[in-house]
DRENDO-1510 file (C-alpha; in Angstrom, 1 decimal, always signed):
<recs>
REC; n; res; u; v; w
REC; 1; UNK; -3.5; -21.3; -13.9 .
REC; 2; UNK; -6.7; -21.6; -12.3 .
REC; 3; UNK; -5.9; -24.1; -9.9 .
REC; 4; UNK; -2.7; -22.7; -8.8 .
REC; 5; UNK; -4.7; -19.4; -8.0 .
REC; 6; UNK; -6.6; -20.4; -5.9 .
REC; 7; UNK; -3.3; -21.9; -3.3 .
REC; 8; UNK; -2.9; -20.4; -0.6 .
REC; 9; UNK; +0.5; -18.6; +1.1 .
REC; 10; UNK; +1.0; -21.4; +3.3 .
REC; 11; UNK; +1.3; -23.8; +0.4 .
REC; 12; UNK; +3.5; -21.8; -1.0 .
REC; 13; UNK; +7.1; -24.2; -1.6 .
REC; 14; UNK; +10.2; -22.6; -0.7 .
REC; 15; UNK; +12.0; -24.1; -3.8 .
REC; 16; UNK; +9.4; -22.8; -6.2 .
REC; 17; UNK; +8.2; -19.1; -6.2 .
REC; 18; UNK; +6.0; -18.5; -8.9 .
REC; 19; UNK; +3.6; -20.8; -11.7 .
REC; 20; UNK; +6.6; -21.6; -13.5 .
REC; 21; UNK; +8.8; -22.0; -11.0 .
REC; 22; UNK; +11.1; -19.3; -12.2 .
REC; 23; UNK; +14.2; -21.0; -10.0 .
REC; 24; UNK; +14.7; -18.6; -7.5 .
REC; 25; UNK; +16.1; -20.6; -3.9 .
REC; 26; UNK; +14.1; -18.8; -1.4 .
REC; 27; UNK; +10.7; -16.5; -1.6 .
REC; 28; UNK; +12.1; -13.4; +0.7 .
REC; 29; UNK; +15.8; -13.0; -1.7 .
REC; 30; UNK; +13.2; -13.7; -4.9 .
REC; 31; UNK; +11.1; -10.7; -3.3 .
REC; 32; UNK; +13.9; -8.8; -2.4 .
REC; 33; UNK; +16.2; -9.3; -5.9 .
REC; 34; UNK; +12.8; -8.5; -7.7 .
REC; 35; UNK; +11.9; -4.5; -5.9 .
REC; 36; UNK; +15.7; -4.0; -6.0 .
REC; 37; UNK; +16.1; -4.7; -9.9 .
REC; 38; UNK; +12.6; -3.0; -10.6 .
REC; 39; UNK; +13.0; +0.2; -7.9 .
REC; 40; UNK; +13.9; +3.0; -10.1 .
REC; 41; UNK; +11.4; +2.6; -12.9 .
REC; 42; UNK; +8.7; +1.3; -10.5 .
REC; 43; UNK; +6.4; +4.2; -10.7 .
REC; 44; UNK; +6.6; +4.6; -14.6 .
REC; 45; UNK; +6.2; +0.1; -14.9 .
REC; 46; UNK; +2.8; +0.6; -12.3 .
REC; 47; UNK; +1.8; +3.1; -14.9 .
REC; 48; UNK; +2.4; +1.9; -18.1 .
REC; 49; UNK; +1.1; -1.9; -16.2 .
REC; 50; UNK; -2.5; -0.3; -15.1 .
REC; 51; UNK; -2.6; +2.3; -17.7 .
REC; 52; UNK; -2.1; +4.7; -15.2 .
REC; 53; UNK; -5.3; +3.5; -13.0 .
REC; 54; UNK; -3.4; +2.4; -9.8 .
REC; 55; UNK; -3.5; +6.2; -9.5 .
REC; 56; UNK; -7.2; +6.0; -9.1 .
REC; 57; UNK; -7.1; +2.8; -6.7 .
REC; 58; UNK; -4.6; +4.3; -4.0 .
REC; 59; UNK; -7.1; +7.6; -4.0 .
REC; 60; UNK; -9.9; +5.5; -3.6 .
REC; 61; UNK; -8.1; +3.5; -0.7 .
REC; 62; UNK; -7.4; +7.1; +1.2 .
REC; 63; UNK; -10.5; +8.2; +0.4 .
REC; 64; UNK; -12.0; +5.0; +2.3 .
REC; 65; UNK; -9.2; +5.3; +5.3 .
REC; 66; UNK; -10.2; +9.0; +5.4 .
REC; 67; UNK; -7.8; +10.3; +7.6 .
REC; 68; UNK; -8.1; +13.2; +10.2 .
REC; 69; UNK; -5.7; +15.4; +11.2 .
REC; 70; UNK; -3.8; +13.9; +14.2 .
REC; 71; UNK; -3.7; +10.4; +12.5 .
REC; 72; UNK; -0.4; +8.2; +13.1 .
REC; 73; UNK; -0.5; +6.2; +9.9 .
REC; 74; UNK; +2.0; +2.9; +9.2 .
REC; 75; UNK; +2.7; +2.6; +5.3 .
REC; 76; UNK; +4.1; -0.8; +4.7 .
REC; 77; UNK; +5.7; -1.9; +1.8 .
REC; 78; UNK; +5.1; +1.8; +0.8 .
REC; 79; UNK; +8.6; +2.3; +0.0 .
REC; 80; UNK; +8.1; +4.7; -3.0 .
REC; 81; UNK; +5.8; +6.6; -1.2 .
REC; 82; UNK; +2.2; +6.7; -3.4 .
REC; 83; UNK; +0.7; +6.4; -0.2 .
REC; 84; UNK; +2.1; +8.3; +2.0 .
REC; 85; UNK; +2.1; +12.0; -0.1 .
REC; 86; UNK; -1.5; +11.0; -1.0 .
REC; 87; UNK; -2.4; +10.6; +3.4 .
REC; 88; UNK; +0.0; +14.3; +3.6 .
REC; 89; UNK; -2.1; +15.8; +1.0 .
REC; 90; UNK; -5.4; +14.7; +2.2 .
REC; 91; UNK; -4.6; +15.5; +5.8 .
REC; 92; UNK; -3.5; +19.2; +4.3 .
REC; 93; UNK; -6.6; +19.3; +2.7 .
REC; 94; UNK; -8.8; +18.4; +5.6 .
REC; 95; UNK; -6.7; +20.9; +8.1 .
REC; 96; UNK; -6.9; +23.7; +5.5 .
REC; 97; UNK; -10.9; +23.2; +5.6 .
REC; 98; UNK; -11.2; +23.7; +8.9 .
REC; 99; UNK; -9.0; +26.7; +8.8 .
REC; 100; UNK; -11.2; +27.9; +7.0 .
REC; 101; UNK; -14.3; +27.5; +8.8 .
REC; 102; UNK; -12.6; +28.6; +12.0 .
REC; 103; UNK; -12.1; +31.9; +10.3 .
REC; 104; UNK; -15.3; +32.3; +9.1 .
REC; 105; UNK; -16.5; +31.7; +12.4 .
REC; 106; UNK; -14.4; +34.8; +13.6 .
REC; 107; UNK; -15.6; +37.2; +10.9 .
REC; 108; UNK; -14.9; +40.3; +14.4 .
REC; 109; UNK; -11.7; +39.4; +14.2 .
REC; 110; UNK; -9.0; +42.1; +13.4 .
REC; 111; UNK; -7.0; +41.3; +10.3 .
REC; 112; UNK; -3.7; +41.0; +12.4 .
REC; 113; UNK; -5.6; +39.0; +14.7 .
REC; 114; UNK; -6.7; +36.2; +11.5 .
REC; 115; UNK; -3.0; +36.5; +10.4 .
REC; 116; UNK; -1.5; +35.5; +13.3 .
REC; 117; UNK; -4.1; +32.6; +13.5 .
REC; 118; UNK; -3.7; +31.7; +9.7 .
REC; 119; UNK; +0.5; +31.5; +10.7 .
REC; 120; UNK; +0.1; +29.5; +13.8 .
REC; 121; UNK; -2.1; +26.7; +11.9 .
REC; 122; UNK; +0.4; +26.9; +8.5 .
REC; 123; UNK; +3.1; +25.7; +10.6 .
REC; 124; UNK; +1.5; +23.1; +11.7 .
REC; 125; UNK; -0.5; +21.8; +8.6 .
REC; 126; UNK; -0.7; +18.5; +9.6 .
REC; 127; UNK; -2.4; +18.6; +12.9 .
REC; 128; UNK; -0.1; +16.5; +14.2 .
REC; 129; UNK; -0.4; +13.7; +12.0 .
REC; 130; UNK; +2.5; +11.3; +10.7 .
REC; 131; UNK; +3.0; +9.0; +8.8 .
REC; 132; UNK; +5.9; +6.1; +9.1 .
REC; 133; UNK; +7.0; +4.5; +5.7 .
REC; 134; UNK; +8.7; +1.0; +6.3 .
REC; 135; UNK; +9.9; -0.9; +3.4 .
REC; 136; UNK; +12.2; -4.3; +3.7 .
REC; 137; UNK; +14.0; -2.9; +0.5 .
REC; 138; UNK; +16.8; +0.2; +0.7 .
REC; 139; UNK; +16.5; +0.8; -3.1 .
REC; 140; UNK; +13.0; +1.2; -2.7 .
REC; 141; UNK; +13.0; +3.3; +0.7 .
REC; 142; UNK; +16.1; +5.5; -1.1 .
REC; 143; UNK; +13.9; +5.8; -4.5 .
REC; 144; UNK; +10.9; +7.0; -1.6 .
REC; 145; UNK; +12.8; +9.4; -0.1 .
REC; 146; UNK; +14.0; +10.7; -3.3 .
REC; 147; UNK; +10.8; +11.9; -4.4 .
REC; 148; UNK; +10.0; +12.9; -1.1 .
REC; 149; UNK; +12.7; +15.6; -1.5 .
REC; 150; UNK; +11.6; +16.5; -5.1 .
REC; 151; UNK; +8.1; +17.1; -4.4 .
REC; 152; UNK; +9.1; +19.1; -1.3 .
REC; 153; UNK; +7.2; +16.8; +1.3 .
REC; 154; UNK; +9.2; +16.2; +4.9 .
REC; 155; UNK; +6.7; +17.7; +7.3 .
REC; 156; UNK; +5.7; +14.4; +9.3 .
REC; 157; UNK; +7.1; +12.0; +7.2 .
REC; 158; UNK; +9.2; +9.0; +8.1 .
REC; 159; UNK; +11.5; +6.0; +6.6 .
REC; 160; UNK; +12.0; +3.2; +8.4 .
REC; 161; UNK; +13.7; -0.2; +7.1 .
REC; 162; UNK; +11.9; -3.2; +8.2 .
REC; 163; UNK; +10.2; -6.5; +7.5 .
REC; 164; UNK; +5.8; -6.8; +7.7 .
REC; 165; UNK; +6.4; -10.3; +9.3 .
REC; 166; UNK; +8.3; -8.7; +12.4 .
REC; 167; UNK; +7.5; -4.7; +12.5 .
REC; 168; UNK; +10.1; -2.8; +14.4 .
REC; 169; UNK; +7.7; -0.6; +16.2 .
REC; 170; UNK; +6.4; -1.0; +20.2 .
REC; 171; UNK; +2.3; -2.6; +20.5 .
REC; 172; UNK; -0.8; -0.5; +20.3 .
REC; 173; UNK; +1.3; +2.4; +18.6 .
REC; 174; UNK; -0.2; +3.1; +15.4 .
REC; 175; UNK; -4.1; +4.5; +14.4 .
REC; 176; UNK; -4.1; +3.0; +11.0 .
REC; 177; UNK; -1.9; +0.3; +8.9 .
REC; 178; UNK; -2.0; +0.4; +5.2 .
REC; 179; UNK; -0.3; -2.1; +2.7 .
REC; 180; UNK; -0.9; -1.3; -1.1 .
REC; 181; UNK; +0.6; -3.9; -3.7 .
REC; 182; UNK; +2.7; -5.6; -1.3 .
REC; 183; UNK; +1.1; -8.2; +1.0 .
REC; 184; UNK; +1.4; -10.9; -2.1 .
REC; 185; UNK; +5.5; -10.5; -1.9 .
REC; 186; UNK; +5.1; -11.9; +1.9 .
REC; 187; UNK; +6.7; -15.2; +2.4 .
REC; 188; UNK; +3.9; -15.2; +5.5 .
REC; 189; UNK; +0.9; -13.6; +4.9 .
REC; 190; UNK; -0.1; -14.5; +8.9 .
REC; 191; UNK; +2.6; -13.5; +9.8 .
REC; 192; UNK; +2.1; -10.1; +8.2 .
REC; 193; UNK; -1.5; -10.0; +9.3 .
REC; 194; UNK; -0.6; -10.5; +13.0 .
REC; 195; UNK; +2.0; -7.8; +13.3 .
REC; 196; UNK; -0.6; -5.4; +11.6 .
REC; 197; UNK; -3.0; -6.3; +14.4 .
REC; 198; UNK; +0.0; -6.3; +16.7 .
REC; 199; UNK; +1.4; -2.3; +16.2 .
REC; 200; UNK; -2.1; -0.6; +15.8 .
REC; 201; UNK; -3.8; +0.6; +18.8 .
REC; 202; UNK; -7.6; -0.7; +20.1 .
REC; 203; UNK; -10.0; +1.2; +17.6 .
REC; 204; UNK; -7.1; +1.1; +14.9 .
REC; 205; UNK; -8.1; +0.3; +11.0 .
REC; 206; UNK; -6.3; -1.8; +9.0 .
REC; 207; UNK; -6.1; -1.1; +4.9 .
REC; 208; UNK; -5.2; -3.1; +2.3 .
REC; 209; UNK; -5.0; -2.9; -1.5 .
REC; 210; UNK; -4.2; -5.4; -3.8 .
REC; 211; UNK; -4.4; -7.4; -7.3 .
REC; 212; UNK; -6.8; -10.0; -6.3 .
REC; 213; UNK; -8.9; -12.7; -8.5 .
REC; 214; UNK; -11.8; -11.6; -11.1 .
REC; 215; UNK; -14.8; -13.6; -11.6 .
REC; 216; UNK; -16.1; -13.4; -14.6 .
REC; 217; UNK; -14.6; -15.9; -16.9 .
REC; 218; UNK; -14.1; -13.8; -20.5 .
REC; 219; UNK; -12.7; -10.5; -18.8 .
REC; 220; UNK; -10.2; -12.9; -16.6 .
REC; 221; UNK; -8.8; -14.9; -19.9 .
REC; 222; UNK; -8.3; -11.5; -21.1 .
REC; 223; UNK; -6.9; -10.4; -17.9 .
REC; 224; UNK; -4.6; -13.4; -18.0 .
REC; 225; UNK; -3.6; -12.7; -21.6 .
REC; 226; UNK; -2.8; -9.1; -21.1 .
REC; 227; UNK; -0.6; -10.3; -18.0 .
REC; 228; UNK; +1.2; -13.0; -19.3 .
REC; 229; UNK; +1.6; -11.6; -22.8 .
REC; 230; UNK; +1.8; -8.2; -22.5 .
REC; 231; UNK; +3.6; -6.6; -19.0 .
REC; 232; UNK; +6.6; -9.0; -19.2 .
REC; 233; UNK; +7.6; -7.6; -22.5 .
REC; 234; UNK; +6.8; -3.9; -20.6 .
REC; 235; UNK; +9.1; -5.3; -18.3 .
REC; 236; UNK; +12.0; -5.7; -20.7 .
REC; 237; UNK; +11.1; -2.7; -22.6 .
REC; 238; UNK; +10.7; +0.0; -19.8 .
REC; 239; UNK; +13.2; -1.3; -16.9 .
REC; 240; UNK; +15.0; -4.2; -19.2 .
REC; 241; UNK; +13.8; -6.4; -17.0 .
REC; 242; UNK; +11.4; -9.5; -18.0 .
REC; 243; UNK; +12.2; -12.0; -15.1 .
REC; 244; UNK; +11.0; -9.7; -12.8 .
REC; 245; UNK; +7.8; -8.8; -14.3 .
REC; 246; UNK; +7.2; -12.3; -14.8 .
REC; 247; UNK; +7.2; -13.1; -11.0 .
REC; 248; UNK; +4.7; -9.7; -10.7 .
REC; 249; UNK; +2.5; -11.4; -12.9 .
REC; 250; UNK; +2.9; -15.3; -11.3 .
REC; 251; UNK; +2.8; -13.3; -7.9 .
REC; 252; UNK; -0.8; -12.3; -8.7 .
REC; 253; UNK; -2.0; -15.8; -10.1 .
REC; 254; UNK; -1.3; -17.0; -6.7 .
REC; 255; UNK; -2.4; -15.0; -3.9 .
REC; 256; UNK; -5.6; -16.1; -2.2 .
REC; 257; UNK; -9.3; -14.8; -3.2 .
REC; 258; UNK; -11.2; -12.3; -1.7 .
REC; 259; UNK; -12.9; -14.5; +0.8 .
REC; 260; UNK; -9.8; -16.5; +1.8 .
REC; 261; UNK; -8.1; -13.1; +2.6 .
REC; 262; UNK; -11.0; -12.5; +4.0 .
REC; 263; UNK; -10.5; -15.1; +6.9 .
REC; 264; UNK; -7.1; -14.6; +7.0 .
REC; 265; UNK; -7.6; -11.1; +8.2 .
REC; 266; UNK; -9.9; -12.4; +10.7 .
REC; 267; UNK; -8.0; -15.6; +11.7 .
REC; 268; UNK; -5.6; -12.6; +13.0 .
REC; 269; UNK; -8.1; -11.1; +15.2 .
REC; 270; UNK; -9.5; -8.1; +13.4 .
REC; 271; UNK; -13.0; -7.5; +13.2 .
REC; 272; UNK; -16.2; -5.8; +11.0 .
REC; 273; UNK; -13.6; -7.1; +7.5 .
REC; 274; UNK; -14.8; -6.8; +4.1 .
REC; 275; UNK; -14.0; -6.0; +0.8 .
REC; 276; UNK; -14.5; -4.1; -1.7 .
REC; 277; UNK; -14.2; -4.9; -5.4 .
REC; 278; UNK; -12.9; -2.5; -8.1 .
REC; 279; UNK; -13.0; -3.0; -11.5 .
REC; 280; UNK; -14.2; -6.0; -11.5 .
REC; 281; UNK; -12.2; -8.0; -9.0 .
REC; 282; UNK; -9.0; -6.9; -10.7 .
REC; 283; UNK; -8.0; -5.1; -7.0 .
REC; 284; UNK; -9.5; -5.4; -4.0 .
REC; 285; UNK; -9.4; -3.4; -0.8 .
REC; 286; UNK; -9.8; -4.8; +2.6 .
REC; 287; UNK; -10.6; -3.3; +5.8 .
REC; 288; UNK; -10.6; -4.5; +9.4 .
REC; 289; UNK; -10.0; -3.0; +12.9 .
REC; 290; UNK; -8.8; -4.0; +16.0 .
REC; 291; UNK; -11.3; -4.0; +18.5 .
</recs>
């Protein structure tokens, strides 16, 4: 398993997708067949997977993009939209702050005069900010927008079907790209990398978080045991799908190391990249911006 690891995207064969070649004809319908089998009991699979700790990595990953209000945010592969409610809630957060301040800065204000202020900045809790969700998957984009609806979030919020490897969205348009959990189900990773730079403007961040490689040998034979042996039989149990969670799994084993996606991020022109480990190499989060 080692070996294969450590290949990277470009060697990746179109006849064989996965360390055991789990005979699927071409990587992007493999990707595809796989997020539309799996999209309904995604969110409860990522749970049961992590024990609920990809929770903690996608607040970690806003709390490092650290959003102000008035950010244009692009959410790819986001289609079930962890990301994007965590950037509406932070944003909320962040405007109701300074709501707050500005009222404590007016403390000779009339009451009806703070009212009208508080209702003025309620309708527009966002500052401004939006966030676009693209997803190359329906199921996923229609699972998205279902929760979206349930948990009562619309207010600059936005679902668009597309593919990372050629965005539908003009150059220099967006402030920050994120990609959680997805950039591994790329056919082409450079591809990916270069549209990123592509749609975000001069000065824009890009984000990513993903299962990476860890480096110390006992905790990754474990890690390799608990994947192999333990969330393809979640697979089947919770979504009644194994051959899915297999390629998950296989998906992992052979996306590139930290410092070859690393270079690929800069190989597309971003600068200042680096990464940061969490829990023990199991993720990784890398940042870059366009300069």
């Amino acid at each position: 398993g080692a070996e294969l690891g450590a290949r990277t995207a470009g060697d990746r064969s179109p006849e064989c997708w996965g360390l055991n070649c789990i005979s699927f004809p071409c990587p992007f319908f493999a990707v595809y067949q796989v997020f539309e089998s799996v999209a309904k009991k995604y969110d409860v699979m990522n749970d049961s997977m992590t024990l609920g700790i990809h929770r903690v990595w996608k607040d970690i990953l806003m709390h490092k993009m650290n959003p102000c209000p008035g950010t244009l945010l692009l959410d790819v592969a986001g289609g079930t939209g962890d990301i994007a409610f965590r950037f509406i809630n932070y944003v909320r957060s962040v405007r109701q702050r300074q709501l707050q301040r500005k009222l404590k800065q007016h403390q000779n204000l009339s009451w009806q005069e703070i009212f009208e202020s508080y209702q003025k900045d309620k309708f527009n809790s966002l500052g401004d900010s939006q966030v676009v969700v693209c997803d190359i998957n329906r199921e996923m984009l229609k699972v998205g927008k279902q929760k979206a609806q349930h948990l009562g979030y619309s207010e600059g919020l936005s679902w668009v079907l597309g593919n990372a490897e050629e965005l539908p969205f003009d150059d220099d348009k967006f402030d920050v790209y994120t990609i959680a959990f997805g950039i591994r189900n790329v056919t082409r990773i450079d591809l990916a990398l270069q549209e990123a730079y592509r749609v975000l403007k001069p000065g824009g961040r890009f984000l990513c978080l993903e299962f990476s490689h860890v480096s110390n040998p006992l905790l990754s034979r474990l890690y390799d045991l608990y994947s192999f042996q333990v969330i393809p039989v979640l697979g089947e149990v919770i979504a009644g799908d194994w051959r899915s969670y297999q390629y998950l799994v296989e998906s992992i084993r052979q996306f590139p190391p930290q410092e070859e996606l690393k270079a690929m991020i800069e190989d597309a022109g971003f600068f200042k990249v680096n990464y940061d480990n969490l829990n023990f190499g199991i993720v990784a989060i890398h940042s870059g911006f366009k300069l």
